[in-house]
C-alpha positions as CSV (number, residue, x, y, z in Angstrom):
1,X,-20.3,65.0,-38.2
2,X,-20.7,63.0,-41.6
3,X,-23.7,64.7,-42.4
4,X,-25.7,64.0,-39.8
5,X,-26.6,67.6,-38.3
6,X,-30.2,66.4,-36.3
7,X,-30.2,64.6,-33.1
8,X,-33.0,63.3,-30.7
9,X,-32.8,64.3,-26.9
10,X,-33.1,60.9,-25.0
11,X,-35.2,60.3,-21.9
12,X,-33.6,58.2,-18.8
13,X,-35.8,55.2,-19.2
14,X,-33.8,52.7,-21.2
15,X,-34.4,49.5,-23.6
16,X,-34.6,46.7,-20.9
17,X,-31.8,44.8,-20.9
18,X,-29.3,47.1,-22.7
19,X,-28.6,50.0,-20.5
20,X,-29.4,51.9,-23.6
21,X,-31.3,55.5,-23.2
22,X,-34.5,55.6,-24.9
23,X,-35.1,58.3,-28.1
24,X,-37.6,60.4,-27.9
25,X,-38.7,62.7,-31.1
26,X,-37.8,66.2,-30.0
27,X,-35.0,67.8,-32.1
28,X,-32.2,69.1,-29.8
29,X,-28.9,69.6,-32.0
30,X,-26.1,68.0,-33.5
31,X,-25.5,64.9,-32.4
32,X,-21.6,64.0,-31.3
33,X,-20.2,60.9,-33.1
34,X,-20.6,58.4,-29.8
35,X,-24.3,59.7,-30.1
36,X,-24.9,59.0,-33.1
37,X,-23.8,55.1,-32.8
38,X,-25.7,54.4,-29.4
39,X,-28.9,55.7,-31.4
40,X,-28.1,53.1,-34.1
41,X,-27.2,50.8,-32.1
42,X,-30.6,51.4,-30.3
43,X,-32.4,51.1,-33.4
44,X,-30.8,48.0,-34.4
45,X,-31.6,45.8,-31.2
46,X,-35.4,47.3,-31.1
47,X,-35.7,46.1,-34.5
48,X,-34.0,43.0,-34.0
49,X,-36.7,41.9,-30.8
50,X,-39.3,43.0,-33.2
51,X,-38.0,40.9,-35.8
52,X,-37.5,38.1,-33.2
53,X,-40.6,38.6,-31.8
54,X,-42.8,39.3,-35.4
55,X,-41.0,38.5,-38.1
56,X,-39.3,40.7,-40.8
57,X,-42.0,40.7,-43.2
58,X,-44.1,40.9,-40.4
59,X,-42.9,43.9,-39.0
60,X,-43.0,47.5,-40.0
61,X,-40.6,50.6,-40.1
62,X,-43.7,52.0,-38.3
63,X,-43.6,49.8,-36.1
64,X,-39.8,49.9,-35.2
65,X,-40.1,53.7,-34.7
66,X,-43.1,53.2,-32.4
67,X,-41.0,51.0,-30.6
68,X,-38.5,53.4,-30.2
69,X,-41.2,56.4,-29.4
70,X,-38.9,57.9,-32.8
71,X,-40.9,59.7,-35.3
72,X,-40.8,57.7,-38.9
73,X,-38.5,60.5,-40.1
74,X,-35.8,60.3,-37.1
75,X,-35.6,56.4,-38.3
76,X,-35.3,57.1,-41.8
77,X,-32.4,59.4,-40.8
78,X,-30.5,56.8,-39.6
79,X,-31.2,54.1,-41.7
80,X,-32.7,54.3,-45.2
81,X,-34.9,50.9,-45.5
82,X,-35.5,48.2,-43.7
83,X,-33.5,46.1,-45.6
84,X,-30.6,48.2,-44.6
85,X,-31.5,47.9,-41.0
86,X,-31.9,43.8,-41.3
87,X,-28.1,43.8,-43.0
88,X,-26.8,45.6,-40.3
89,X,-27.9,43.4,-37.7
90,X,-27.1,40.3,-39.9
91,X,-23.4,42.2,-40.0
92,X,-23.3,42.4,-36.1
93,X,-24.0,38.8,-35.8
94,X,-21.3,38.0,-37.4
95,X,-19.5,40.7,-35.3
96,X,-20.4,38.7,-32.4
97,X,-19.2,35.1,-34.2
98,X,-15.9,36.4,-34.9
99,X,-15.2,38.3,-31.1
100,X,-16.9,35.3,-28.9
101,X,-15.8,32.4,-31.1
102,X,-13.4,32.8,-33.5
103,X,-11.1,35.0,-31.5
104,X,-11.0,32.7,-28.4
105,X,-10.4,29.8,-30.5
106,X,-7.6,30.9,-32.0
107,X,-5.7,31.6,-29.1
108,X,-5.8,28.1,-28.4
109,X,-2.5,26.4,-30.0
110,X,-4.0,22.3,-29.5
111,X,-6.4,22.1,-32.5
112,X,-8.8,19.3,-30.6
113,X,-9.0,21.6,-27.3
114,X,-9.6,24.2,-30.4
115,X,-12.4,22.5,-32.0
116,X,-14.0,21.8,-28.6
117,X,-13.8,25.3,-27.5
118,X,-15.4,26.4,-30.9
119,X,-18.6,24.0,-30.3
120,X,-19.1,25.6,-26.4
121,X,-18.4,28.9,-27.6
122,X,-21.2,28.4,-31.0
123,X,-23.5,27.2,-28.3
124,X,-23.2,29.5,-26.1
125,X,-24.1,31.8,-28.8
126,X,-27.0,30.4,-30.1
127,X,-28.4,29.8,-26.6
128,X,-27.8,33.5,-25.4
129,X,-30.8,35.5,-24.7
130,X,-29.4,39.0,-25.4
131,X,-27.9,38.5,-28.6
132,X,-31.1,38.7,-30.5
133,X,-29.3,39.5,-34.0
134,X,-28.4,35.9,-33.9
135,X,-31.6,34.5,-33.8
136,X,-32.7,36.9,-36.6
137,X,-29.7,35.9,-38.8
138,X,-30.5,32.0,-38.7
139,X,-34.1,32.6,-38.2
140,X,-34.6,35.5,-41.8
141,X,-34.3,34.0,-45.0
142,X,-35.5,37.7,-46.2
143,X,-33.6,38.2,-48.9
144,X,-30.9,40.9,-48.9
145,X,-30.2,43.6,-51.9
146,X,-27.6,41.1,-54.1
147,X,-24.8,43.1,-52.8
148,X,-25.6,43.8,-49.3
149,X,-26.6,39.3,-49.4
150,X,-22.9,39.3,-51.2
151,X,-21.0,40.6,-48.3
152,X,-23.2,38.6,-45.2
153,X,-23.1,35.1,-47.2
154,X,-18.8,36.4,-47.6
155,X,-18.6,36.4,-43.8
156,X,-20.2,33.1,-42.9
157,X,-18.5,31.3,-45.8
158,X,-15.3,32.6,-44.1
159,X,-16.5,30.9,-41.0
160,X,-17.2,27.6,-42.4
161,X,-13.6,27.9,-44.0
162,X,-12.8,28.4,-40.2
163,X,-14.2,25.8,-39.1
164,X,-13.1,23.5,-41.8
165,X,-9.9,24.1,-41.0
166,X,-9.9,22.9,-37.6
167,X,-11.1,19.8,-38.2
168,X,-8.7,19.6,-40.5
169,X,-6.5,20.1,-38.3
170,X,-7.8,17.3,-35.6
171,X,-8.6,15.1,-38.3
172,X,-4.2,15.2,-39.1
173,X,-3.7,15.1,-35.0
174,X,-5.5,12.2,-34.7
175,X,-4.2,10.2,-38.0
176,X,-8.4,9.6,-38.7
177,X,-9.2,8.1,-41.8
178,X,-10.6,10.9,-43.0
179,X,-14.3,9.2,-43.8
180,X,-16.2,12.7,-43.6
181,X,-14.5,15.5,-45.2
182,X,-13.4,18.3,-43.3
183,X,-15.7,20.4,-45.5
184,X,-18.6,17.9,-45.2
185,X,-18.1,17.9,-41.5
186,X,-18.2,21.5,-40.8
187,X,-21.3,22.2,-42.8
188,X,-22.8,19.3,-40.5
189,X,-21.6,20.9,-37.5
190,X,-22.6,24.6,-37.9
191,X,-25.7,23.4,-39.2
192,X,-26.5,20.9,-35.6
193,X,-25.8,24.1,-33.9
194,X,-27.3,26.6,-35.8
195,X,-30.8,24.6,-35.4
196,X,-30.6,24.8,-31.2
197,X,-33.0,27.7,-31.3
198,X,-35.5,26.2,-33.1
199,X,-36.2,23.6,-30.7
200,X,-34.4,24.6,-27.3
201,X,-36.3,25.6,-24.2
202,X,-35.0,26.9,-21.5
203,X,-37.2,25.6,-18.7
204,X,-36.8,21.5,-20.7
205,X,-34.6,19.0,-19.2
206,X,-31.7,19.7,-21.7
207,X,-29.3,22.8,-20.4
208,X,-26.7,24.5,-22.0
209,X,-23.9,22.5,-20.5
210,X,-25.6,19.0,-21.4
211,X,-26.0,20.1,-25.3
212,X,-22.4,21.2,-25.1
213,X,-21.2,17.8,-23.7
214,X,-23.6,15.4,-25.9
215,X,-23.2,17.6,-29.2
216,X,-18.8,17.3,-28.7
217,X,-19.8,13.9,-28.5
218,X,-22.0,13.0,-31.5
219,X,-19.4,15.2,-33.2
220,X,-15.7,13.7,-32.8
221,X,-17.6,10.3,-32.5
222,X,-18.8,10.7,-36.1
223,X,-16.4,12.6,-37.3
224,X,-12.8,11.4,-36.3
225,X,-13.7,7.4,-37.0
């Protein structure tokens, strides 16, 4: 069971929103392998609201296991610091980038019809309320151990390489002139979308669909001269 010989029964109330059952402190047993990564993966979106919600510096170990109703020690037994915890939800972001953009993107051969899948898709993202590790990961500037930094700031380089790629790509398609580099041009673009949440309310006059539409539009107008 890699180690892990302590488990904690779990309650029927669940983590609104997930469909998650809530830990509680009482030692029951060994936990089976799918237990043991639901109660992680518990962990890590309670910490990521708090973080969300707090702030990482702002925001305790103490306070993610009385989120949880977990004693300290049943936290510490899954994850070792908080710093640990805040690179595994970093990680997950980029989980998510890679299965919701990436992945559909690539399965679409015309690179333009590409590129403007891969803006809807980033959007989408950014603007979605349950993936709260995204938030954290542009929001945190916390930073990581140097090797646990080393191997998130490996995974969104290889994005931007993504990304610079396709507009490559477009950029030969459409015989542009090539003003903006490809690299100069995807740092722009991941960083206009990245910044959404900063500013973006739901209940304003811009939805989803319109920043979708006027963001393709600022993009291949500036980009493709």
């Amino acid at each position: 069971m890699n180690g892990i010989s302590a488990a904690f029964c779990c309650q029927e109330e669940t983590e609104r929103g997930f469909g998650i059952p809530r830990l509680t402190g009482y030692y029951v047993g060994p936990m089976t392998r799918e237990a043991v990564l639901d109660s992680r993966q518990e962990i890590l979106r309670t910490a990521a609201r708090l973080f969300q919600q707090q702030g990482y510096d702002a925001t305790s170990m103490n306070d993610v296991a009385a989120a949880l109703k977990l004693s300290k020690g049943g936290l510490y037994h899954h994850f070792q610091s908080k710093d640990e915890i805040l690179f595994h939800i970093m990680n997950h972001a980029m989980d998510i980038t890679e299965e919701r953009v990436i992945g559909p993107a690539r399965r679409i051969s015309d690179p333009e019809e590409r590129l403007r899948m891969l803006i809807r898709l980033h959007i989408d993202v950014v603007l979605s309320v349950r993936d709260r590790e995204i938030t954290v990961m542009l929001h945190e500037n916390h930073p990581l151990p140097p090797p646990l930094r080393k191997r998130i700031n490996g995974r969104k380089k290889d994005y931007i390489h993504f990304v610079e790629g396709v507009i490559t790509e477009v950029q030969r398609a459409r015989q542009s002139k090539a003003v903006v580099s490809p690299r100069a041009a995807a740092f722009a673009l991941v960083g206009m979308i990245n910044w959404i949440y900063q500013w973006y309310k739901p209940e304003g006059s811009l939805h989803g669909e319109d920043l979708v539409r006027q963001y393709t539009e600022i993009f291949f107008t500036g980009a493709f001269q």
